[in-house]
C-alpha positions in Angstrom: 9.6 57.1 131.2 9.5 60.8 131.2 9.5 63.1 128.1 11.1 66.5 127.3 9.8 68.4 124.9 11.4 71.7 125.0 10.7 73.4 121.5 8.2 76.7 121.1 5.8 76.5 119.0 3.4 78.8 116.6 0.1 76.5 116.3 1.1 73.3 118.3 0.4 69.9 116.0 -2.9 68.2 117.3 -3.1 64.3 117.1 -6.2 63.1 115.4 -9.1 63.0 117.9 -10.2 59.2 117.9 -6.7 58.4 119.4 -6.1 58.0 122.8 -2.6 60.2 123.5 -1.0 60.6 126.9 2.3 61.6 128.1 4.4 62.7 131.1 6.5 66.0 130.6 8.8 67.6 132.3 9.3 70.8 130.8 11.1 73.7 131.7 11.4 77.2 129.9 10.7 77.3 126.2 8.1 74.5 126.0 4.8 76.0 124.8 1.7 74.6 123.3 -0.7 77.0 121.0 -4.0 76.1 119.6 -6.0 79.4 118.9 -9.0 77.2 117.6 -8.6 74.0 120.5 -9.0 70.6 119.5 -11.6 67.6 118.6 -11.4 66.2 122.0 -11.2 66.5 125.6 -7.7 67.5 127.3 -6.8 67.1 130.8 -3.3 67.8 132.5 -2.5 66.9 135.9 0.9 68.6 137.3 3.0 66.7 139.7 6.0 68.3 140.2 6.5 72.3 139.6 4.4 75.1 138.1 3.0 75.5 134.5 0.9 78.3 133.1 -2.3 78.6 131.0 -3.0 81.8 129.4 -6.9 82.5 128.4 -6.7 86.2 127.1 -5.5 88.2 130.2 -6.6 85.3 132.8 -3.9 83.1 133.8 -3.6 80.2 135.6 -1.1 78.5 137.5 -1.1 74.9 138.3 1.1 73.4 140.8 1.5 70.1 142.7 -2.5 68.1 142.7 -3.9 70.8 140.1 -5.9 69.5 137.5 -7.3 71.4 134.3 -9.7 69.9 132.1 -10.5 71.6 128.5 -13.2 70.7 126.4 -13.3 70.4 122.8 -13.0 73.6 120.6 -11.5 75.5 123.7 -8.8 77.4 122.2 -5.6 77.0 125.0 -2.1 78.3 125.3 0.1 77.0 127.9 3.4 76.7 128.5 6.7 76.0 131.1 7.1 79.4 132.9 10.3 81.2 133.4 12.9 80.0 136.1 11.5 77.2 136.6 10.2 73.8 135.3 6.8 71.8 134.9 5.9 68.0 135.9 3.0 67.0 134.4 0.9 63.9 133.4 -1.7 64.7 130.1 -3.9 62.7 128.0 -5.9 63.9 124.6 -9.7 61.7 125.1 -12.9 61.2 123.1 -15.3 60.5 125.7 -17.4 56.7 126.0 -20.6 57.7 126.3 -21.2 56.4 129.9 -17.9 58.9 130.8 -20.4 61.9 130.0 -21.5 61.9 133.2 -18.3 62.1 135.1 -17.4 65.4 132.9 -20.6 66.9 134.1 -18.1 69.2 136.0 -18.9 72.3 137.9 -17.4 75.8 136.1 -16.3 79.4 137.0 -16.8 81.1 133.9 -14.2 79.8 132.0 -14.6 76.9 129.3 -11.4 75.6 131.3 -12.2 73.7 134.3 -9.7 73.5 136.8 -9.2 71.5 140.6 -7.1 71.4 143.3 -6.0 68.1 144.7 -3.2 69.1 147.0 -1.5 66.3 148.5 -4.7 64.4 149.1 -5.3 60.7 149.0 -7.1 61.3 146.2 -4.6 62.7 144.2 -2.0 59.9 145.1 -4.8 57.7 143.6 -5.7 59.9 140.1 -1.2 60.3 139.9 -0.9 56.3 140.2 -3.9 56.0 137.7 -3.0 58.2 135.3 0.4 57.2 135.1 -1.0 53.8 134.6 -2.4 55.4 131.9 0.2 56.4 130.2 2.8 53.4 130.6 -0.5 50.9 129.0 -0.8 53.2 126.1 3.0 53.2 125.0 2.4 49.2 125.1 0.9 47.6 121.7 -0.3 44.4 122.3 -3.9 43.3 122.2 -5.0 44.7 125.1 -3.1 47.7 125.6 -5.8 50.1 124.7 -8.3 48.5 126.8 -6.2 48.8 129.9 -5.7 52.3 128.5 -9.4 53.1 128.9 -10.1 51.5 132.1 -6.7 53.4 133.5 -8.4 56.6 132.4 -11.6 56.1 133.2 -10.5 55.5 137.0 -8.9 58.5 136.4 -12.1 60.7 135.6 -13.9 58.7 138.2 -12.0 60.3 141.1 -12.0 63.6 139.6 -16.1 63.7 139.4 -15.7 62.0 143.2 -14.3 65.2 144.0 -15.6 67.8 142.1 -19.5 66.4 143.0 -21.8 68.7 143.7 -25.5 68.7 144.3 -26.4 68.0 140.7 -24.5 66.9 138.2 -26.6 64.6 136.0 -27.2 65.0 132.1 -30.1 66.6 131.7 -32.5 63.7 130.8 -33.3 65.2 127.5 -30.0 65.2 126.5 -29.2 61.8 128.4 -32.6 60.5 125.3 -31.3 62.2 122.6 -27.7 60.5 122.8 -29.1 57.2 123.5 -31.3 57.9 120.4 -28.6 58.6 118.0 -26.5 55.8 119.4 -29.8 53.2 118.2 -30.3 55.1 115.2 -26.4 55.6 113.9 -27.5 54.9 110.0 -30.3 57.3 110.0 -29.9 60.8 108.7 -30.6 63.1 111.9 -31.2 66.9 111.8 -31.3 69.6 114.8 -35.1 70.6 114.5 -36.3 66.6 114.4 -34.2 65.9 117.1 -35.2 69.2 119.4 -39.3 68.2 118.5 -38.2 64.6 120.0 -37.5 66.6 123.7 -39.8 69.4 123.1 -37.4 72.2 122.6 -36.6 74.8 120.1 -34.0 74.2 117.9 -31.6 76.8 119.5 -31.9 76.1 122.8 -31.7 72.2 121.8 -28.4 72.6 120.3 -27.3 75.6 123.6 -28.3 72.8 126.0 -26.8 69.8 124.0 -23.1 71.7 123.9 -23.4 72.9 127.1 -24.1 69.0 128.9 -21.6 67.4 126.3 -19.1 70.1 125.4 -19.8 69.4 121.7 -22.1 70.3 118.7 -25.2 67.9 118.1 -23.4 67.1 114.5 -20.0 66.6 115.8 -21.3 63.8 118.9 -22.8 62.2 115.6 -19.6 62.5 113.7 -17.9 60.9 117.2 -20.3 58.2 117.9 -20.7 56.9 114.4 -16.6 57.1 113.7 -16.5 55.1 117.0 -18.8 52.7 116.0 -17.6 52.1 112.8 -14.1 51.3 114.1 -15.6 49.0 116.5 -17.1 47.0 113.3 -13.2 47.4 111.5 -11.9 45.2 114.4 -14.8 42.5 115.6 -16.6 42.3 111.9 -15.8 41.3 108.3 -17.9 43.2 106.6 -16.6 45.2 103.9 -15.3 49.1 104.8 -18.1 50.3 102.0 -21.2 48.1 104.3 -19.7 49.5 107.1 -19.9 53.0 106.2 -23.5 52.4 105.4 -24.6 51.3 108.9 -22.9 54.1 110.6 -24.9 56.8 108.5 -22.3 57.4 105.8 -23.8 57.8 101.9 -20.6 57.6 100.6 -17.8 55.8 101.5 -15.3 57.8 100.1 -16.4 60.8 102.6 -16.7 57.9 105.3 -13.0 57.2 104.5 -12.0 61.2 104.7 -13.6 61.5 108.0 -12.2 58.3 109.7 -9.1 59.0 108.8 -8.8 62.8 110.3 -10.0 60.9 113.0 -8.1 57.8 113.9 -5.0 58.9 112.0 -5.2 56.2 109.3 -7.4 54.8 106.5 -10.3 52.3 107.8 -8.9 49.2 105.9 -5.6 50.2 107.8 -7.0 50.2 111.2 -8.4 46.8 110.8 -5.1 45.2 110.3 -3.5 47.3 113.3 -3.2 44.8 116.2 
């Protein structure tokens, strides 16, 4: 099923960042999307049919048939349907797993917003076929919807690192530590300096390299990973929503509560009776 969503708009609505949103457009003149401060999460686009246009101050890009474009979280992005014409195109808001980090270990030009040409490759037959996957799973609700969702757009970002690889692309191993140390340590309170002494680096260029490999803050991958963990516990545990909040780091529930909510989109106690 294909969408239209031809309205203009002055700062575009942003769905909360722990949930998974796809689509399929086809837009033509007069559909825009403005966020002057980005999003949460991860974007990507991948146009199948026609031409759209991204506007970065006076850059602009044009993606047609096979183009991909990636944005990272706090990118700001305007783009839009350009005139006499229309735009095909497959999207999907994400917050990374943490085993995904490598495959968004991308190669860039400059520009916060990565972008690759598939053509009419093999691989892009693949990544459309997955990603529209993608998107039929997560209109579904039953149990298992989101999981297929996942695994859908993981094979999605699997052939996009395939082709984007380049000599290097590995998280830098300090990085790689300090992740898998807040992930073991989720209920501890962390700060930037202790957790730059743990890798041997100054606190700037701690949190420089950290944003750089993972496209966020230090504060906000905490914020992320114990959100994520927390709704994890919600579904598979039944401990109470003020435990829980406890050992994923939060003091107070009430704030637990504030920031799962900006993040999944609902309360905590809500989530856990979602299906």
């Amino acid at each position: 099923m294909v969408d239209n969503h031809n309205n203009p708009a002055a700062t575009t609505f942003t769905p909360p960042p722990g949930v998974l949103v796809s689509g399929h457009f086809q837009e033509t003149y007069g559909y825009e999307v403005i966020r002057p401060e980005g999003t949460r999460d991860w974007l990507l686009t991948l146009t199948v049919g026609g031409v759209g246009e991204y506007r970065l101050g006076d850059e602009v890009i044009m993606p047609a048939d096979g183009d991909i474009i990636l944005i990272p979280p706090g990118t700001p992005h305007h783009y839009y349907a350009p005139e006499h014409g229309y735009w095909d195109f497959v999207w999907v808001h994400f917050i990374p797993e943490l085993r995904w980090l490598e495959l968004l270990r991308m190669p860039q030009n400059g520009s916060r917003i990565m972008t690759f040409s598939l053509g009419t490759s093999s691989t892009f037959m693949r990544m459309k076929s997955a990603f529209l996957r993608l998107v039929r799973e997560n209109r579904h609700t039953g149990r298992h919807a989101e999981l297929l969702s996942l695994n859908a757009l993981e094979e999605v970002l699997i052939h996009l690192a395939q082709h984007a690889v380049t000599t290097d692309q590995r998280l830098d191993e300090r990085i790689a530590d300090t992740l898998n140390y807040m992930i073991d340590n989720l209920n501890v309170a962390h700060a930037i300096p202790a957790l730059a002494s743990r890798v041997a680096l100054s606190p700037s260029r701690f949190s420089h390299l950290f944003k750089e490999q993972t496209g966020d803050s230090v504060l906000e991958t905490l914020l992320k990973l114990r959100l994520k963990h927390a709704a994890r516990l919600l579904k598979h545990t039944p401990s109470l929503v003020s435990e829980i909040a406890g050992q994923v780091g939060f003091q107070s529930p009430f704030y637990f509560t504030k920031q799962f909510t900006a993040m999944f989109g609902v309360s905590p106690s809500d989530y856990r009776r979602k299906d």
